[in-house]
TORPA-4810 file (N, C-alpha, C, O; in nm, 3 decimals):
<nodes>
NODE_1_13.257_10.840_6.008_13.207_10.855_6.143_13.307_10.930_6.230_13.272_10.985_6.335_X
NODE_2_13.415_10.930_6.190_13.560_10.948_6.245_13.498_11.136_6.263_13.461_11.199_6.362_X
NODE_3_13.510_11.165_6.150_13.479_11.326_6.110_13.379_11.379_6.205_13.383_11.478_6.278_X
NODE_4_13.290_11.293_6.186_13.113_11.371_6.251_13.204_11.393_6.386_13.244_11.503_6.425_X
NODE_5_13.232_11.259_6.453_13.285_11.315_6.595_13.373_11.383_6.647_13.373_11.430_6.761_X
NODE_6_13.452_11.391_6.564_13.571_11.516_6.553_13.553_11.620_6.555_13.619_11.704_6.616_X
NODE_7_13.402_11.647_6.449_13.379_11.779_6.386_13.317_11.887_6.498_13.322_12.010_6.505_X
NODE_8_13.234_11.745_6.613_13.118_11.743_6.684_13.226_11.795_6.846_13.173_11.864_6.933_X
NODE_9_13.329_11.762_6.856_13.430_11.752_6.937_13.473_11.881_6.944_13.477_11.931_7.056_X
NODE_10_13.509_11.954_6.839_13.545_12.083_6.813_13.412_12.171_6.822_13.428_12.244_6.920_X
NODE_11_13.321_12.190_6.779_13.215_12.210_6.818_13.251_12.313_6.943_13.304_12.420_6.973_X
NODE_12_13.172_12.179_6.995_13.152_12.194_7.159_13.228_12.253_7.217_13.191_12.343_7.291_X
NODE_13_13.330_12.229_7.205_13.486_12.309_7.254_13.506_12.464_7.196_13.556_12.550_7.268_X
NODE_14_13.479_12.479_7.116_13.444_12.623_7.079_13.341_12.681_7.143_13.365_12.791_7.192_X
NODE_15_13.227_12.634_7.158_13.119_12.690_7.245_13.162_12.704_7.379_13.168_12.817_7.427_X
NODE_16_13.195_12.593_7.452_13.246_12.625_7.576_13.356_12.720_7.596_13.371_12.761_7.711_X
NODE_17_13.420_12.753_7.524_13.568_12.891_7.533_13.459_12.950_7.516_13.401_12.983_7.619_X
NODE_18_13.401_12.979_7.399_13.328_13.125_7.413_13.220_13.161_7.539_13.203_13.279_7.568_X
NODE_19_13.154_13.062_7.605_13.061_13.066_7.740_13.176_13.139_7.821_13.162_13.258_7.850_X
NODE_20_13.276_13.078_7.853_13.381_13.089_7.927_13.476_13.224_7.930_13.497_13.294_8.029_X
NODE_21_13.529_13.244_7.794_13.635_13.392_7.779_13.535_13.470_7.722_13.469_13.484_7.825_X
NODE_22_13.484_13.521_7.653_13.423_13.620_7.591_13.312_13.670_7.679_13.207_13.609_7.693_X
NODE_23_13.345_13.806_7.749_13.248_13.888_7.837_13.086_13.940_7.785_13.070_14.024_7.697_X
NODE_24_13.001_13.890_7.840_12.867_13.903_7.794_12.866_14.082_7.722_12.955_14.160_7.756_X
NODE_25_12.785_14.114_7.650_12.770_14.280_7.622_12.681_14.365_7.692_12.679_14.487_7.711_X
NODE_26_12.570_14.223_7.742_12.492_14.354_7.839_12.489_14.236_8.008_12.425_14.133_8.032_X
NODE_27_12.583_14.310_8.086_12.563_14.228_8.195_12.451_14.301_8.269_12.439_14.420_8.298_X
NODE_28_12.318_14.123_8.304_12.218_14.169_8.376_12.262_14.177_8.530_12.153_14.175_8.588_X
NODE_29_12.311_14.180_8.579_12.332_14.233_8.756_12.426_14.355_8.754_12.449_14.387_8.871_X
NODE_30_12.473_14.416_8.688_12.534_14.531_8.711_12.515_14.606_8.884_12.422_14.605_8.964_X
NODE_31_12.612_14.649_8.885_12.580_14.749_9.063_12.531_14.843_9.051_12.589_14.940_9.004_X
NODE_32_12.359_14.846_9.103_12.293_14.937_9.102_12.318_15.055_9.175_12.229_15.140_9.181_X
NODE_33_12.433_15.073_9.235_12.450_15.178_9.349_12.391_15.190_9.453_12.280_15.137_9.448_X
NODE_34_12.426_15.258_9.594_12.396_15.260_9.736_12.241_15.236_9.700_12.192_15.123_9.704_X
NODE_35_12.182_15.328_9.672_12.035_15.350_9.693_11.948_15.289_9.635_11.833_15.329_9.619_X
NODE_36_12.007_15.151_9.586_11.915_15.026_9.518_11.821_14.985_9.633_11.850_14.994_9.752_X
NODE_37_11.739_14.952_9.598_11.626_14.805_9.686_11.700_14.655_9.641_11.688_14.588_9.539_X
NODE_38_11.796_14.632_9.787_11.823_14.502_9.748_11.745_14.419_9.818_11.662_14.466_9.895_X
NODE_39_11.761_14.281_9.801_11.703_14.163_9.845_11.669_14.162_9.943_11.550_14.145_9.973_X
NODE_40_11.752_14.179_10.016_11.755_14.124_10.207_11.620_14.259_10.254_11.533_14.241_10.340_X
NODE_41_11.640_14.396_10.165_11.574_14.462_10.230_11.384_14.431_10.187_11.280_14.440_10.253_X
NODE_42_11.415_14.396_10.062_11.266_14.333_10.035_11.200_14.185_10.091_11.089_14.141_10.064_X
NODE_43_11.279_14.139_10.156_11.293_14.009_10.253_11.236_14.036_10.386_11.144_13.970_10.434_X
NODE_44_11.300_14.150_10.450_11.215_14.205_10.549_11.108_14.281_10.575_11.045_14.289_10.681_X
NODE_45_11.084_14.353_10.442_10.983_14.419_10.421_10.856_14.333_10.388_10.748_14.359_10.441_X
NODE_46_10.872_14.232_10.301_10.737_14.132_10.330_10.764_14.093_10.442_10.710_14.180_10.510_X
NODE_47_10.825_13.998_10.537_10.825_13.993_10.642_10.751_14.013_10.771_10.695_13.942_10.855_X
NODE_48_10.785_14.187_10.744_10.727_14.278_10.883_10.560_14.290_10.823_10.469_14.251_10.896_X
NODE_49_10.538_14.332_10.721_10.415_14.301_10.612_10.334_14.176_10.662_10.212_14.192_10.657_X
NODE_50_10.372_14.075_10.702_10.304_13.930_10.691_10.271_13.937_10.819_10.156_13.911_10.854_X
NODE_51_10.391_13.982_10.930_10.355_13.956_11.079_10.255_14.094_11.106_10.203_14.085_11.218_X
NODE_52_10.226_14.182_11.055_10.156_14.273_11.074_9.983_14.244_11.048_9.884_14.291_11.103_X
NODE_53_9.999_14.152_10.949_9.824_14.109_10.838_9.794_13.992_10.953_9.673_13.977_10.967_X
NODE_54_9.867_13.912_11.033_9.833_13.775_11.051_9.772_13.808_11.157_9.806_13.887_11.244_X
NODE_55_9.610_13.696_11.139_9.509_13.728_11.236_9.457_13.593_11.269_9.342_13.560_11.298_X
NODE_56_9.567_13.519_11.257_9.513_13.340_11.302_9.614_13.242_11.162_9.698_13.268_11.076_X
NODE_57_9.537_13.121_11.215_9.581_13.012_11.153_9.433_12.993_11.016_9.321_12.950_11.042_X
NODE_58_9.479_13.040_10.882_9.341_13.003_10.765_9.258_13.116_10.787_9.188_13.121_10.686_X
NODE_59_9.223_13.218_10.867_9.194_13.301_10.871_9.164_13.438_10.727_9.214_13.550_10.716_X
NODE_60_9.053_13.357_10.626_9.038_13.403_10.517_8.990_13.542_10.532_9.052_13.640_10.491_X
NODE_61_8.796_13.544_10.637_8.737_13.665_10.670_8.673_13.651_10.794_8.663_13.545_10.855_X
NODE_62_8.638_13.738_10.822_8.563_13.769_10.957_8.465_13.659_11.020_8.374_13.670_10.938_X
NODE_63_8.427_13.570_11.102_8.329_13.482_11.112_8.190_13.609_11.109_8.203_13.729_11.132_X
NODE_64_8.075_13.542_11.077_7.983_13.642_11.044_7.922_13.620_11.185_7.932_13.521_11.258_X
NODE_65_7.840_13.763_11.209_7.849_13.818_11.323_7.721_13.698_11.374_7.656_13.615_11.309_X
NODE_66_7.723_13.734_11.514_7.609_13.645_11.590_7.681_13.533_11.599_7.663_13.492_11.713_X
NODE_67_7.762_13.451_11.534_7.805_13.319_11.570_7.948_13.352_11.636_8.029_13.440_11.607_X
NODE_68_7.952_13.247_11.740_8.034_13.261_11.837_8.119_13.123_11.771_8.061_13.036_11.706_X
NODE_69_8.303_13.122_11.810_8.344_13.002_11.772_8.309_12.936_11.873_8.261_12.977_11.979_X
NODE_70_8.341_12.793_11.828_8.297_12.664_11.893_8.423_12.634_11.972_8.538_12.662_11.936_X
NODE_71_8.383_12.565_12.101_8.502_12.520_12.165_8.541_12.374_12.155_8.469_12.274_12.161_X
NODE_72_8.696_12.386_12.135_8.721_12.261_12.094_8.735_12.175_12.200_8.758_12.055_12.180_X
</nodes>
């Protein structure tokens, strides 16, 4: 039993150095350069997008014509 957990001990410890020192080969975030679309700018762009569409509160489609809303 001594072994398994020893063996199991080392293990792990090898995996974690390698998570740790050994540099991935394809890093996914690389710097896309100046003229990327980053975040913040697609953040505002739905944004200005949403406050532009909004035509009420649930506001799916048009009430159909002839009916007037009701007052609350």
């Amino acid at each position: 039993m001594f072994w398994l957990q020893l063996g199991t001990l080392i293990a792990f410890n090898v995996v974690i150095f390698a998570m740790l020192f050994i540099p991935p080969s394809n890093p996914q975030h690389a710097d896309a350069g100046e003229d990327a679309y980053g975040v913040w700018q697609l953040i505002d762009d739905i944004e200005a997008e949403r406050d532009a569409e909004y035509a009420g509160r649930h506001r799916l489609r048009a009430p159909p014509e002839g009916d007037s809303p009701r007052a609350a």
